[in-house]
N, C-alpha and C positions, 0 to 999 in steps of 0.2 A: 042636401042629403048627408044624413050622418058617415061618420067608419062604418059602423057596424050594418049598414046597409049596402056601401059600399062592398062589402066583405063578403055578406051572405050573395049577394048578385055574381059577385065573382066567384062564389063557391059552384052556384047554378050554371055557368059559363062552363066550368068546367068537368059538372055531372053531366050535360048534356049529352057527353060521351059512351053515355051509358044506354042511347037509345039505338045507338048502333048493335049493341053488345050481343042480344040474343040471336041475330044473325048468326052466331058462332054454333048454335046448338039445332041449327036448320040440316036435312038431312038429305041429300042426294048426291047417288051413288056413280053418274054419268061423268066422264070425264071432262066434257063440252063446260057442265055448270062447275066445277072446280076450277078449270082455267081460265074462265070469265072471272069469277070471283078473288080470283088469286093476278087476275092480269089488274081489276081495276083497284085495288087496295098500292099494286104499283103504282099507277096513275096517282093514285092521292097521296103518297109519300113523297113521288117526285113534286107534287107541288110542292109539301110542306118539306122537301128539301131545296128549292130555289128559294122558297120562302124566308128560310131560316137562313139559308147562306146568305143571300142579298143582302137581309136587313142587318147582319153580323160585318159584312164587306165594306158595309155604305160606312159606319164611321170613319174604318183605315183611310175611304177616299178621300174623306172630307178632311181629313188631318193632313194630308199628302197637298192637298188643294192650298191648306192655308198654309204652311210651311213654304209650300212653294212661290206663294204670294209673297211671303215674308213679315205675314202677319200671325204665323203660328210656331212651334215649337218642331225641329226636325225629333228631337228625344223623343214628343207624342206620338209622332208618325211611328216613329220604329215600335214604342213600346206598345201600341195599339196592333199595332202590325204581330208582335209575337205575342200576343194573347189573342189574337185570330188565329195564328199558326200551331199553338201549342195544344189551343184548346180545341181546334179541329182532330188535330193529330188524337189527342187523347178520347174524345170522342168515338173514334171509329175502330185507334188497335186497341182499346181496352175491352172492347167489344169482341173483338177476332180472339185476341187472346185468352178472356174469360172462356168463349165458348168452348177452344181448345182444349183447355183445362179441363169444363164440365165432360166433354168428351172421353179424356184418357183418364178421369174418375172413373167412372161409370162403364166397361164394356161387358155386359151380360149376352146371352147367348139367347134362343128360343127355350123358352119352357118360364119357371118361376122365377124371382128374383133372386140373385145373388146375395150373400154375404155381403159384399164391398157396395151394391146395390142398395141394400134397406138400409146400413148406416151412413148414405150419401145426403147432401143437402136437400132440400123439397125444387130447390131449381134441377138439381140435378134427373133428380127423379121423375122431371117431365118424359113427356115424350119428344120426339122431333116438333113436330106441329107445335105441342103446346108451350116449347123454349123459344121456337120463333115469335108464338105470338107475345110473349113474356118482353124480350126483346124490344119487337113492335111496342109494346106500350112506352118500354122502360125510355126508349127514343122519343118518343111522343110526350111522355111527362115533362120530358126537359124543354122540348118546345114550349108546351104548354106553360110550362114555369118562366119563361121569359115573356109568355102574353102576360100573367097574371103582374106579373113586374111592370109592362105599359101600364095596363090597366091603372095598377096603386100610383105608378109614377104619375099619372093623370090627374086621380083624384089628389095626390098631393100640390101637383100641382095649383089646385083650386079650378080644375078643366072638368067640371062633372060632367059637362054635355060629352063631351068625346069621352072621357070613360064608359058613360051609359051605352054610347056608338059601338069601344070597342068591347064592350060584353055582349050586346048582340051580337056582334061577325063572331067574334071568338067562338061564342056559343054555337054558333051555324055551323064552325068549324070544326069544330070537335064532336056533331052530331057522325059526321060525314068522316073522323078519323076513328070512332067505336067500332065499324064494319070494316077500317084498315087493320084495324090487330087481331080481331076473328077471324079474317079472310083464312088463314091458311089451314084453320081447324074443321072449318065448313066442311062436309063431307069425308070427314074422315072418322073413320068405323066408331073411336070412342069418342060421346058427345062428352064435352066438357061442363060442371057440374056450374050451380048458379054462384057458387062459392066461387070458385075460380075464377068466374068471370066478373063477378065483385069486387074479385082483386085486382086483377088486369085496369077495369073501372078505374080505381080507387090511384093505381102506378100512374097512370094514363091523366085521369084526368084531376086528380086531388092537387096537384101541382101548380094549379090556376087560381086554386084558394090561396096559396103558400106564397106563392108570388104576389098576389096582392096585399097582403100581410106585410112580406119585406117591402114591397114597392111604396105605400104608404109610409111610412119609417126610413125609411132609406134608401138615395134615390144615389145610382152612380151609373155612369156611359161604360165604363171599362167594365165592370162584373158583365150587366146587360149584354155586351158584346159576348164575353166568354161564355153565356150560357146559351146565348144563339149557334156559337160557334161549335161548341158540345153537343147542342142538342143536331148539327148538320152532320157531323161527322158520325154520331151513332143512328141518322139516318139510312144516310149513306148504305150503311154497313146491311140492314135490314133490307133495305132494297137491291143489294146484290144479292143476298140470299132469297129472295121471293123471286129474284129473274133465274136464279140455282134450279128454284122449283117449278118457276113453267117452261123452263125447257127442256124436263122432266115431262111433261105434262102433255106437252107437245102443241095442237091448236093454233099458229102462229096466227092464223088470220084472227081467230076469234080472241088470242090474247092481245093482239094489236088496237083490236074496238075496244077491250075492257081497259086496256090503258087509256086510252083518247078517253072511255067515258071516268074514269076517275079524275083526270086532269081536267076534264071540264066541270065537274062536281066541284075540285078545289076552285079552279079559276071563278065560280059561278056566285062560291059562297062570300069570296075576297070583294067581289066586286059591290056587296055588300054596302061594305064601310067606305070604298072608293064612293059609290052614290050616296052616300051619306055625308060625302065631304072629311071622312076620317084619316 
């Protein structure tokens, strides 16, 4: 199989995400189907944040393993170690802080926009809903960007069969994280426009093309780590803010099953590429 097939496959890997998307412009006005939809998008962030952590974790262990054996480099361990640590950390407060900022830009009042309002950024300018789900993607791209990086490191490896493997799971996966970045827009009064949501698309899931672009070309353990590690920590971040909103929301029982059923959605789609030997 050629690059360039390699490439376009991984491109599809990560439009997949787009089948999720028009969930976002679904309309009901009950608080039951908000909290379900808003508990299970939790569910499937918490996977793809064990996800993302684990697989960011497993290097530092493995370096700790062989140092300790005395068949490895203690310098590895450490330096592996703080490119988990930095790039977690930077993952999650640049997020807190970003938002901070769009916040104390922006505070308009009821009625029309502001002065300091219409010459704010276009992130600024969202609404609540629609900065979270901005958010949600922009966490989710990074993920996505470190599949796309397996995936190229695959094919360069001369491994097409497991790249093909992981562009199906990826692909299944990103079906199921399109409906995680809508979730919080669902049901709220203004439906969000096909443009909008072609972008979110585009943050979310373009990133699996781009990855396997670099991952063919250039193959390293330490970046790979750091962008696993980025993309957990501005997980993270997203998923405290959706558990902000359904306790808002209130529903505990009901948002309890939409959790379990998003975690089984991620769990369901992972196991994928595990029965496939991936």
């Amino acid at each position: 199989m050629s690059d360039g097939q390699i490439l376009a496959l991984g491109a599809v890997a990560g439009l997949t995400i787009f089948l999720g998307l028009p969930i976002g412009r679904v309309r009901d006005p009950s608080m039951p189907a908000r909290a379900l939809l808003n508990a299970a998008a939790i569910g499937i962030l918490l996977f793809l944040f064990w996800d993302t952590l684990t697989g960011a974790f497993e290097p530092v262990e493995a370096a700790l393993v062989r140092a300790n054996d005395h068949g490895g480099s203690w310098l590895r361990f450490l330096g592996l170690g703080a490119v988990f640590v930095v790039a977690f950390t930077i993952g999650l407060v640049s997020l807190v802080h970003y938002d901070a900022w769009l916040k104390r830009r922006v505070k308009s009042g009821p009625g029309a926009a502001s002065t300091q309002e219409m010459t704010a950024g276009p992130v600024a300018r969202l609404s609540g809903a629609q900065r979270l789900a901005f958010f949600i993607a922009l966490g989710i791209g990074l993920h996505n960007l470190s599949e796309g990086l397996a995936i190229g490191q695959s094919a360069a490896r001369g491994d097409v069969s497991l790249a093909l493997l992981l562009i199906i799971g990826f692909g299944l996966h990103n079906a199921t994280e399109g409906f995680g970045i809508v979730a919080p827009m669902a049901a709220e009064r203004e439906i969000p426009s096909w443009a909008f949501l072609g972008v979110l698309g585009l943050i979310g899931g373009g990133p699996t093309f781009v990855g396997t672009l670099i991952g063919q070309s250039f193959v390293n353990d330490t970046v790979y780590l750091g962008f696993l590690a980025l993309a957990a920590g501005s997980i993270l971040y997203v998923v405290i803010e959706l558990l902000a909103v359904a306790r808002k929301l209130g529903h505990k029982e009901l948002m309890t099953w939409g959790i379990i059923l998003g975690l089984v959605a991620g769990f369901a789609t992972d196991l994928v590429l595990v029965a496939a030997g991936a």
